[in-house]
Structure formats: C-alpha cells, structure tokens
C-alpha positions as CSV (number, residue, x, y, z in Angstrom):
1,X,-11.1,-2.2,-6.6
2,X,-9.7,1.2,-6.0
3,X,-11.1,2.6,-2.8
4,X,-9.0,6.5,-2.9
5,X,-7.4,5.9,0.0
6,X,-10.8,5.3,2.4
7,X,-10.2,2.0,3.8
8,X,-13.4,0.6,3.4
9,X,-14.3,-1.7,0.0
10,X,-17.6,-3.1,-0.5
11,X,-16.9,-6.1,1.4
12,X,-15.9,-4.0,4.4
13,X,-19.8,-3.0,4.9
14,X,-21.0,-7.4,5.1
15,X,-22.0,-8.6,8.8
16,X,-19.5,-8.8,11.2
17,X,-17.2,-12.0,10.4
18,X,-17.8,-12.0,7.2
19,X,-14.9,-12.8,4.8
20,X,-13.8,-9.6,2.4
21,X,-13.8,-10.8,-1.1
22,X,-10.2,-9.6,-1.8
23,X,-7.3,-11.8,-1.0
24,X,-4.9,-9.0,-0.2
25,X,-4.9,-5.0,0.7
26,X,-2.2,-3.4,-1.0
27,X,-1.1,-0.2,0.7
28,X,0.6,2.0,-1.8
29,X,1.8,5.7,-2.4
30,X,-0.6,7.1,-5.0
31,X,2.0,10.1,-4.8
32,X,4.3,8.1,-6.4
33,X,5.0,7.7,-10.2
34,X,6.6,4.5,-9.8
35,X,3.8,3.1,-7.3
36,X,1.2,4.4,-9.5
37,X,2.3,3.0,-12.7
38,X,3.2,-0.7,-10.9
39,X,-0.8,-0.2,-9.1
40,X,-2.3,0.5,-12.7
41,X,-0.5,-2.9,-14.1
42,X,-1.5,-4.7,-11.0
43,X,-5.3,-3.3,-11.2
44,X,-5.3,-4.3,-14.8
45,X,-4.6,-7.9,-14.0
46,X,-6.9,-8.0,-11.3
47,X,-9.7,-7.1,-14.2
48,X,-11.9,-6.3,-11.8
49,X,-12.1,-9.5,-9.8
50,X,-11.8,-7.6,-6.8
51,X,-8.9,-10.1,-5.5
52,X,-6.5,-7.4,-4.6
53,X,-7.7,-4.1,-2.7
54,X,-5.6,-1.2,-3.6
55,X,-5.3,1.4,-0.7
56,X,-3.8,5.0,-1.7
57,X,-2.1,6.0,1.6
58,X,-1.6,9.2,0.5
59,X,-5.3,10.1,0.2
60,X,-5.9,12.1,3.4
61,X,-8.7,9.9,4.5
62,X,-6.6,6.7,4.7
63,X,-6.7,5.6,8.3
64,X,-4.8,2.7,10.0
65,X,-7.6,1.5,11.7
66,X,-9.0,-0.1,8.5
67,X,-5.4,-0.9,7.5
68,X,-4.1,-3.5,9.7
69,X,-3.0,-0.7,12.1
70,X,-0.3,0.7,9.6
71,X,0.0,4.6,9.9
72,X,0.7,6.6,7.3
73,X,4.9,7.0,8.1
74,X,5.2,3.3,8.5
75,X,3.7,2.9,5.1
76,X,5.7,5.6,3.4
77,X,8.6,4.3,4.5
78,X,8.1,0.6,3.3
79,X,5.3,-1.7,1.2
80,X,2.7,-3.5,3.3
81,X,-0.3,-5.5,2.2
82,X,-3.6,-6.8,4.8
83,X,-4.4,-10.6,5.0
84,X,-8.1,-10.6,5.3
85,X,-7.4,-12.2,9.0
86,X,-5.5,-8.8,9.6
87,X,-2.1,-10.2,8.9
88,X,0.2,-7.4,7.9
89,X,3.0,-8.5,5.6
90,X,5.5,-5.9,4.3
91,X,8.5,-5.5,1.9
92,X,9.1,-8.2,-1.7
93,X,6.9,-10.3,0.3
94,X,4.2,-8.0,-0.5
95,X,4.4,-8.3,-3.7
96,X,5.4,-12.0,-4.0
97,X,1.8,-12.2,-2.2
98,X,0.1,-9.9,-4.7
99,X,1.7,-11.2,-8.1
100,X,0.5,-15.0,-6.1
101,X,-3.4,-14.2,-5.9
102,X,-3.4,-12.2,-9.5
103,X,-1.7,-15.8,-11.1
104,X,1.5,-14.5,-11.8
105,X,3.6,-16.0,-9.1
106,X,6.2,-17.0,-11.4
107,X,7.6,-13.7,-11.5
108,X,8.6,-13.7,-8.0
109,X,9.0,-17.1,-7.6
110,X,12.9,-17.1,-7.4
111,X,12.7,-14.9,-4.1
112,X,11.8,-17.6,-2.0
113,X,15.2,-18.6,-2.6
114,X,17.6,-17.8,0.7
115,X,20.2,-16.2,-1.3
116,X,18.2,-14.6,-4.3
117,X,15.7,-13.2,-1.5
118,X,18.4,-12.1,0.4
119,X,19.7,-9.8,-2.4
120,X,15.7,-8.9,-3.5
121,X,15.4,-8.2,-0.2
122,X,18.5,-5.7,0.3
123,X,18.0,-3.7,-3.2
124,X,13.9,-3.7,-2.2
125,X,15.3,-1.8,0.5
126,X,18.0,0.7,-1.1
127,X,15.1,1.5,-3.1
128,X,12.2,2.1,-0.3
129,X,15.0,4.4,1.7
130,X,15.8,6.5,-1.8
131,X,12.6,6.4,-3.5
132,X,11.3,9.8,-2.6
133,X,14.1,11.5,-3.5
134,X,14.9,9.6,-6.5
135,X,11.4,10.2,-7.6
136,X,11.4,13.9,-7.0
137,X,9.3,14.2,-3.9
138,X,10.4,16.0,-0.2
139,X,11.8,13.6,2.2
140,X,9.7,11.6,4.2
141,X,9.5,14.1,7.8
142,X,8.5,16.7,5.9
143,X,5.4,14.9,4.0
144,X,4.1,13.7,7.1
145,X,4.4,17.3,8.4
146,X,2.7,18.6,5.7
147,X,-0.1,15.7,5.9
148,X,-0.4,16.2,9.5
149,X,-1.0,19.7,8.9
150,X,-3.6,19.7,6.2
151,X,-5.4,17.2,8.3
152,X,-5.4,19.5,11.2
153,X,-6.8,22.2,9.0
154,X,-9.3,19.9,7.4
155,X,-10.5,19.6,11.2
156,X,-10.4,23.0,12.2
157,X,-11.5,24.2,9.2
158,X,-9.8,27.5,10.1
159,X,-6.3,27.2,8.3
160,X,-5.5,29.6,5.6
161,X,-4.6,27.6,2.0
C-alpha cells in the first residue's frame, strides 16, 4: 500500500498496540527513476497484500516520526525499512528483508554469505554515494536545502514560487 509519502497506512489508525498489517516499511526516493521502477516491481508482487508499506520520502509530508525516526537526509543518503516493533534496518539488508516477506528470498539469499555480502554490501554502497548524480539529480546538500525550503514556505505561506 502506497501511502505518498504520509507515514500513516491504514493500520497506523488501529488502538494503540495493535500490530500493523505490513511486515516491513520501505523508505524509498520516489524522486528516483531507479527507486521508482524497483518500488513498482516490488508493489506488484505485494498484489496488494499489504505486506510491505512503501514510504516516498521525497513527498514533503514524510516525517520521521512515523518512520522509525529516519529524517529525510539519512534516508537519501542510504535504504532503510521499519520493523513493525520500530526496528530500523538499512542498506542490502533492506532489501534481503523485503524480497523475504514478498516470497522471493531466493534472490538475495546468497548475501547472507560473509564474503558475497561483503562485496553486495560495498557496491550497494558505491551505488547509494553516486546514485544521484548518476541518475541526473543535484547532490544530496542541495535537495535537502531546497526541501527545507519549500517546507518553510509551505508554513509560512508567504514564499514567492
């Protein structure tokens, strides 16, 4: 379930200690090409079971409250996912977790091993420090000036577009 970046699903609004019905919040750049095209896949596989939550941090009302206290530069600058008990888990462990709970574990599987996750680990990296330049995008200061900015504006409602 796609919740545009407010981090509140259906299962969000139950009595207090309540489980969420998703097994995993995925925290992802809707900004990004890449991200979005690997989110579509994943929502697909889901099929609307509602086992993964898909969070767009780049929709201006994403807040880290609601996200396992992950603000928006933190999340730009790697993955992370939400455990329903609030653990936050970030980088290929993300989505070994994710392809897990959607039944397709198998495609990660070979990660858990020391020196094939070791190597997963250090290109998952090259790519989370070059992605927004490789994908066309400003670096990651100036987004989260820019964000900051229209969210100022947003609360002033006195900027100028």
């Amino acid at each position: 379930m796609e919740n545009d970046g407010v981090a509140l699903t259906a299962d969000d609004s139950q009595l207090p200690g309540a489980s969420p019905s998703w097994q995993v919040k995925l925290l992802y750049d809707g900004a990004c090409p890449l991200c979005v095209r690997e989110v579509n896949f994943l929502q697909k596989r889901d099929g609307g079971r509602g086992l993964v939550a898909f969070v767009n941090i780049a929709d201006d009302r994403y807040t880290p409250e609601a996200n396992g206290g992950v603000d928006f530069e933190t999340a730009m600058g790697r993955i992370h996912a939400v455990l329903p008990d609030g653990t936050v888990i970030t980088n290929v462990a993300v989505f070994r977790h994710v392809y897990e709970v959607l039944g397709m574990g198998w495609v990660y599987a070979a990660t858990k091993l020391p020196i094939v996750g070791a190597i997963v680990d250090f290109v998952y990296g090259l790519w989370a420090d070059w992605r927004l330049v490789l994908t066309g995008r400003a670096d990651l200061a100036t987004i989260t000036a820019e964000r900051q900015q229209r969210l100022a504006c947003n609360d002033l409602e006195r900027c100028q577009e």
